[in-house]
LOVOTOR-229617 format. One record per residue (C-alpha): residue in one letter; x, y, z. Coordinates in pm, whole numbers. Example, Ala and Ser with C-alpha at 12.3 -4.5 7.8 and 13.67 -1.06 7.14 Angstrom:
! residues 2
{vexnu:a; u:1230; v:-450; w:780}
{vexnu:s; u:1367; v:-106; w:714}
This chain:
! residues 263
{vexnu:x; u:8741; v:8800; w:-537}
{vexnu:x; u:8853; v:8986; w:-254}
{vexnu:x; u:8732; v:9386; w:-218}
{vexnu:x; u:8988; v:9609; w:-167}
{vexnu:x; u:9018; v:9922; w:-15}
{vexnu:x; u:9027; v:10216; w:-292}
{vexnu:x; u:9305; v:10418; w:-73}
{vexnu:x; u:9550; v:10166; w:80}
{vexnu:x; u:9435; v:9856; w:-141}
{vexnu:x; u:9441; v:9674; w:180}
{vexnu:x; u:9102; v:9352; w:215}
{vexnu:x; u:8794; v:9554; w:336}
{vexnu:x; u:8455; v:9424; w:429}
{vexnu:x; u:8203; v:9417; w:105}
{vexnu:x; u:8037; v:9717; w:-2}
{vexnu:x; u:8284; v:9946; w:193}
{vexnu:x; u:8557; v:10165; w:-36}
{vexnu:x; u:8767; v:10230; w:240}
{vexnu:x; u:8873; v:10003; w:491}
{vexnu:x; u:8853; v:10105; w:906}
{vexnu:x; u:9191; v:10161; w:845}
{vexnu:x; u:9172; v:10446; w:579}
{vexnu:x; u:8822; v:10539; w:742}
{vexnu:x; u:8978; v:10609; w:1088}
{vexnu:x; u:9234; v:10863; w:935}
{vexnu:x; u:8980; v:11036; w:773}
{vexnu:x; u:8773; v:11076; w:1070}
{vexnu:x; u:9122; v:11205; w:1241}
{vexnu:x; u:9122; v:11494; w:993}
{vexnu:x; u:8815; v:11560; w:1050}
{vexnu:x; u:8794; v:11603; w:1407}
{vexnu:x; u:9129; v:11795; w:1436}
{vexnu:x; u:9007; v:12063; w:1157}
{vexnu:x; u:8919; v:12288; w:1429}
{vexnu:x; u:9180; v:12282; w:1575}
{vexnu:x; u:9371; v:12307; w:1274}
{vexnu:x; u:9176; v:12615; w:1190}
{vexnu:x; u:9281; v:12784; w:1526}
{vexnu:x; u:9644; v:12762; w:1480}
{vexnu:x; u:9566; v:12934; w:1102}
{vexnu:x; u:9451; v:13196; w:1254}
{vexnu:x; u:9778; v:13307; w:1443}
{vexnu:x; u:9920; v:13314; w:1074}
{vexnu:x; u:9685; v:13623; w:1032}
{vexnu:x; u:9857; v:13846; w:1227}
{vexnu:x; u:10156; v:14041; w:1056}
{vexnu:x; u:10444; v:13937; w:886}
{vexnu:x; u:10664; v:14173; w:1022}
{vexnu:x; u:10719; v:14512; w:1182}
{vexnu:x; u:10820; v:14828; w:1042}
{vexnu:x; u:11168; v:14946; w:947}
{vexnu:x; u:11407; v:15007; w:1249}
{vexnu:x; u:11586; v:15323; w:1252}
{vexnu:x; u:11936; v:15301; w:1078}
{vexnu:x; u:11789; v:14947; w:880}
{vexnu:x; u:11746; v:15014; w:481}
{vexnu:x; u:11429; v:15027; w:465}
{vexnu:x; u:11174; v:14918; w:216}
{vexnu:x; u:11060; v:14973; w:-105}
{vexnu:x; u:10715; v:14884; w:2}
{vexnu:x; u:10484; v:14810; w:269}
{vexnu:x; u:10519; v:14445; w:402}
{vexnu:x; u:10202; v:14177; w:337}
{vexnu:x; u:9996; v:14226; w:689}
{vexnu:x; u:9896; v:13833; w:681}
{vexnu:x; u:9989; v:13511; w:551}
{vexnu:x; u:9811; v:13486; w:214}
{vexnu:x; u:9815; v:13127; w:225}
{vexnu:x; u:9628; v:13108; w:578}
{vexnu:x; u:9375; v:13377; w:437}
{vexnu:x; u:9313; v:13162; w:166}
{vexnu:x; u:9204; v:12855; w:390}
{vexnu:x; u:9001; v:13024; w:632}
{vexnu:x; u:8849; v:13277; w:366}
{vexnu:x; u:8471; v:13211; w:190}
{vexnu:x; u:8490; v:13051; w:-143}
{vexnu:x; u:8403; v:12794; w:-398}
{vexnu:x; u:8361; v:12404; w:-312}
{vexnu:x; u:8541; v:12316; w:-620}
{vexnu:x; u:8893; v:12479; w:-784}
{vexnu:x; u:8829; v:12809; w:-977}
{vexnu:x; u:9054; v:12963; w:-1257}
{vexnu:x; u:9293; v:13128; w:-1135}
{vexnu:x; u:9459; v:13266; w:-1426}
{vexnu:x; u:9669; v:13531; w:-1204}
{vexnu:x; u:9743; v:13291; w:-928}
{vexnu:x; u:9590; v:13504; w:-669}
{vexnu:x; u:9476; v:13178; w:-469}
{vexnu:x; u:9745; v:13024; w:-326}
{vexnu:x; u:9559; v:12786; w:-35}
{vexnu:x; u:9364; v:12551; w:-202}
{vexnu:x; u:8976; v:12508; w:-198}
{vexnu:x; u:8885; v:12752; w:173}
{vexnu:x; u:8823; v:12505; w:452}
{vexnu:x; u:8495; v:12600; w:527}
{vexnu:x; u:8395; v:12602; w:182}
{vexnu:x; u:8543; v:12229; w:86}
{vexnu:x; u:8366; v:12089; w:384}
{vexnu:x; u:8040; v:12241; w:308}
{vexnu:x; u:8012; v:12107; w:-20}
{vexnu:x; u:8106; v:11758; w:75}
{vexnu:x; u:7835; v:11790; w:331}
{vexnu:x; u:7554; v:11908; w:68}
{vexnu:x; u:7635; v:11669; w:-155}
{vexnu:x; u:7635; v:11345; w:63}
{vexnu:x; u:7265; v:11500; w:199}
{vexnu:x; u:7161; v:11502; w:-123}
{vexnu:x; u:7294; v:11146; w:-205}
{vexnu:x; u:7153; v:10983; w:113}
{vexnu:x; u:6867; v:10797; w:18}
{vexnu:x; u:6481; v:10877; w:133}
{vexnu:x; u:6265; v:10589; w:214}
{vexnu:x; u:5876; v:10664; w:181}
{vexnu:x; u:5572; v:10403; w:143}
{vexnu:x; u:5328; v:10468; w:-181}
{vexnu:x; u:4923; v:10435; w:-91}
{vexnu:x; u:4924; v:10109; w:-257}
{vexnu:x; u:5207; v:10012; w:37}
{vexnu:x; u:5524; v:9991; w:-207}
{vexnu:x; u:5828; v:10096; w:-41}
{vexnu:x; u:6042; v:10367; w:-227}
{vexnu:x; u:6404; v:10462; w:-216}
{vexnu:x; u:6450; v:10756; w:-365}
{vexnu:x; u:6818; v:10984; w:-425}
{vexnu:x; u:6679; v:11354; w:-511}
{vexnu:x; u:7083; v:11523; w:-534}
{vexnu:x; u:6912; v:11851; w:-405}
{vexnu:x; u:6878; v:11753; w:-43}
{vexnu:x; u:7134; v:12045; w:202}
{vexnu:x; u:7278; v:11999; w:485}
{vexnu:x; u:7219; v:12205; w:827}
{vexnu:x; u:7422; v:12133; w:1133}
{vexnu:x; u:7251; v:12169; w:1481}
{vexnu:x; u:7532; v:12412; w:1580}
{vexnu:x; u:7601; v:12619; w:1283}
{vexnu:x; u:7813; v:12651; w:994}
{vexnu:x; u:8125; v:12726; w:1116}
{vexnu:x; u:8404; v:12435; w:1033}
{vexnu:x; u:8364; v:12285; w:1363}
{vexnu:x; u:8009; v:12256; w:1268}
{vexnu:x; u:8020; v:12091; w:939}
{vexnu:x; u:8356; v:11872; w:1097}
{vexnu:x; u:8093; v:11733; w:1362}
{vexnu:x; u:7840; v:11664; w:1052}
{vexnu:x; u:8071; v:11498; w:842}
{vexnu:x; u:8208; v:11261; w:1121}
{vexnu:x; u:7893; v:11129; w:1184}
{vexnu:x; u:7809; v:11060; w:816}
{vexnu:x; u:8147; v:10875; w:764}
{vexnu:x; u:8023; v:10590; w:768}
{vexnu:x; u:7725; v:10639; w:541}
{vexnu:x; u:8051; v:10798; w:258}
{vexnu:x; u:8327; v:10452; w:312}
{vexnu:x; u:7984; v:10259; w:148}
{vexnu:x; u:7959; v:10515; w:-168}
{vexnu:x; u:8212; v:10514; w:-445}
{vexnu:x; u:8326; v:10939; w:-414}
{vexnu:x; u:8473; v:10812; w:-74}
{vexnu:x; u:8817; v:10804; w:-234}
{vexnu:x; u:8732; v:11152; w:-379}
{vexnu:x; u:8664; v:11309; w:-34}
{vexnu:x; u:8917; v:11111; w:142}
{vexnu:x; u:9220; v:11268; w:-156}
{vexnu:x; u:9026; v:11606; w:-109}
{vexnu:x; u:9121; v:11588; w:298}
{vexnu:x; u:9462; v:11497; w:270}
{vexnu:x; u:9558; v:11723; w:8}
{vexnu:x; u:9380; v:12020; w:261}
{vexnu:x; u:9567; v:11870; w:575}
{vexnu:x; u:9905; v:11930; w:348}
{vexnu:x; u:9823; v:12223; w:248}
{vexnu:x; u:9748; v:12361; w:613}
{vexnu:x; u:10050; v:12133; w:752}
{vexnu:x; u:10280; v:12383; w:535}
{vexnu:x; u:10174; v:12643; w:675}
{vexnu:x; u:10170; v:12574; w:1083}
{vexnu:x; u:10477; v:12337; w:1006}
{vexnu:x; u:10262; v:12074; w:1247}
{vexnu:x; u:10284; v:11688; w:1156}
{vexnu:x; u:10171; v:11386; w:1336}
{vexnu:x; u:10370; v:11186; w:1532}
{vexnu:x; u:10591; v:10892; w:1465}
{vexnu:x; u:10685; v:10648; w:1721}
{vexnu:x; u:10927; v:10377; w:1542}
{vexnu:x; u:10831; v:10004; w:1684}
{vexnu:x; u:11125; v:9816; w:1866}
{vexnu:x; u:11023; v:9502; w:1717}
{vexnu:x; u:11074; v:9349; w:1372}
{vexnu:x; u:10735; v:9331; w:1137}
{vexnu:x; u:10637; v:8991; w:1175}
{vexnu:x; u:10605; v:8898; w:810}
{vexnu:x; u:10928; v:9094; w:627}
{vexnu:x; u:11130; v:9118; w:950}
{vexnu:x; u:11233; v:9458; w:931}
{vexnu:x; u:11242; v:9666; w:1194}
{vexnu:x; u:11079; v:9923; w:1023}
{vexnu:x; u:10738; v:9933; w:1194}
{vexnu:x; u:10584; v:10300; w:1273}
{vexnu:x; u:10283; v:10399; w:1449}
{vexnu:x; u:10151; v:10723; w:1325}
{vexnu:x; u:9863; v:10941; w:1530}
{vexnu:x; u:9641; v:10901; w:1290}
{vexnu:x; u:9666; v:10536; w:1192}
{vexnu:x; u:9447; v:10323; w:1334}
{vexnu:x; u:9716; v:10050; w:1291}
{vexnu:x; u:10121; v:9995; w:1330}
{vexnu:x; u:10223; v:9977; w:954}
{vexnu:x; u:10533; v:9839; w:823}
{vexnu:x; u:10704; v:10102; w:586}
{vexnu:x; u:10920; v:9841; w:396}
{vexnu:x; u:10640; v:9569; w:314}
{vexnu:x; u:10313; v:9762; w:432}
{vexnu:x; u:10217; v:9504; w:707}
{vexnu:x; u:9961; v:9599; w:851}
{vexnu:x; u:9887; v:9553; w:1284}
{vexnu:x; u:9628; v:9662; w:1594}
{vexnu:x; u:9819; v:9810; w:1856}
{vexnu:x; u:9682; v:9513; w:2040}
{vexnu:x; u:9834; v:9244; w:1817}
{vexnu:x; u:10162; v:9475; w:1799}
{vexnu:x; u:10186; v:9428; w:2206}
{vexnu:x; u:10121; v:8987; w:2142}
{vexnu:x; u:10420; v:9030; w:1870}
{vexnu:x; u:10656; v:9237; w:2083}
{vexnu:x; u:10631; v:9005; w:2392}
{vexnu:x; u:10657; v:8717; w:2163}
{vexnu:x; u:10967; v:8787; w:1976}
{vexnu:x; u:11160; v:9067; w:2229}
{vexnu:x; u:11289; v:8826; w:2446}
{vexnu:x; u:11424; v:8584; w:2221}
{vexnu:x; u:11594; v:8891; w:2062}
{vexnu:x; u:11734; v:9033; w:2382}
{vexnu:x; u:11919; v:8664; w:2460}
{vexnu:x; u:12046; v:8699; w:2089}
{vexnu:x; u:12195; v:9000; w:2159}
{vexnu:x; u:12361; v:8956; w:2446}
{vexnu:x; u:12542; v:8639; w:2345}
{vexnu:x; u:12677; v:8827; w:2067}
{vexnu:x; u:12796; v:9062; w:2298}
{vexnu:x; u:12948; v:8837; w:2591}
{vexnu:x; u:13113; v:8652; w:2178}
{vexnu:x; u:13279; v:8992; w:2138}
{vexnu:x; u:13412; v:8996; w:2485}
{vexnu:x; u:13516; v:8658; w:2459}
{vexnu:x; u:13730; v:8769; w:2138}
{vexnu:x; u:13866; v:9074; w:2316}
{vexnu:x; u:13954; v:8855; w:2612}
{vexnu:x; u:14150; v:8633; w:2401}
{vexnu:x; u:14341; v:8904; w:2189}
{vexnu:x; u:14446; v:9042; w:2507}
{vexnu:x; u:14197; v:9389; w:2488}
{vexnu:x; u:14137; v:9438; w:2865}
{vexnu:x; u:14008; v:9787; w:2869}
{vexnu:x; u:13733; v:9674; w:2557}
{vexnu:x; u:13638; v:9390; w:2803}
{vexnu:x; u:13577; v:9638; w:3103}
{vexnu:x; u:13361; v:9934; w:2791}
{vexnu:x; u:13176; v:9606; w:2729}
{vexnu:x; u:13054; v:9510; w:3078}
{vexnu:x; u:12946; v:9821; w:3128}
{vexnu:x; u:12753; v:9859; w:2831}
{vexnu:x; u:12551; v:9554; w:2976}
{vexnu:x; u:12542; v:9669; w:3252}
């Protein structure tokens, strides 16, 4: 039986829950959180100015900061919280998730140690922490994460982590209005034909978005060369057929649009 990625459902190698595929975004998010973090911080700046002269003016005092930004980039809990009020409107801070994703996977990494008889032990002891080299700021615990990735795709809360990243790259995507980039493929997805494949900028593949094909960029380039030209001759003797037709119903100035279209 074949194992399948937990995320994308897509063949992986044994005793991996996410493929490279699913792995490679993750590892995206992860390296872009500081950056991510520095364009939250322009959102703590005020909302707006005071009241102009002659304007109605306001009942009260506008909100100095974006709540929502505060939220992310504020101290807090690794887990949710009850928040009977709703006074937390960011999700789980940024700072705080990674932390206690970091913590946790130290203290699930195994320690290997040799008895005095000369059995080797492997031992989980769940209260092992985390320390980064270069602090605790999020590009710290971004940097420590990264590394471990590939330790967490061979551990079954790798689907946990990898749903807890995505929903914190939505929530901070709402609030910078940044998204990655698209490119839509020219060529047709070799196994539904569609033209409907899209490389993303933090896919590791070119996916097809009607059948979920999946190809390297490298195996995209082998398609496109294959099929592109055989496509372009297609196309152009439907379009010297529609002259033809034109031609024949006596459409002169349709013939001359055409050529130039070609040309």
């Amino acid at each position: 039986m074949d194992n399948r990625c937990s995320i994308c459902r897509h063949v992986t190698a044994v005793g991996r829950y996410l493929c490279e595929g699913c792995e490679y975004r993750a590892h995206t998010w992860l390296r872009s959180m500081p950056g991510q973090a520095a364009l939250l911080q322009v959102h703590l700046a005020p909302a707006a100015g005071p009241a102009q002269r002659g304007g109605a003016g306001r009942a009260h005092s506008p909100l100095p900061l974006d709540l929502r930004a505060l939220d992310l980039l504020g101290p807090g809990q690794p887990v949710p919280v009850g928040d009977p009020h709703g006074d937390q409107t960011g999700g789980i801070p940024i700072t705080a998730l990674l932390a206690g994703w970091a913590h946790y996977i130290a203290g699930d990494i195994p320690s290997v140690s040799r008895d005095r008889h000369g059995t080797v032990r492997i031992e989980r002891h769940g209260h092992a922490a985390a320390w980064p080299r270069t602090g605790t700021g999020i590009s710290a615990w971004s940097t420590w994460l990264t590394g471990y990735l590939p330790y967490v795709v061979t551990r079954p809360y790798a689907e946990v982590m990898y749903g807890q990243l995505e929903d914190l790259m939505t929530q901070i995507e709402r609030i910078t209005h940044t998204r990655e980039r698209r490119t839509v493929k020219d060529a047709p997805c070799p196994a539904c034909e569609n033209f409907a494949l899209v490389q993303r900028e933090d896919a590791m593949h070119i996916t097809c978005e009607d059948c979920g094909h999946r190809l390297t960029p490298e195996a995209y380039d082998a398609h496109r060369a294959d099929v592109l030209p055989a496509l372009a001759r297609t196309a152009i003797l439907m379009q010297a057929a529609r002259m033809q037709r034109q031609r024949t119903d006596g459409d002169p100035a349709g013939v001359v649009s055409n050529l130039r279209s070609i040309a």
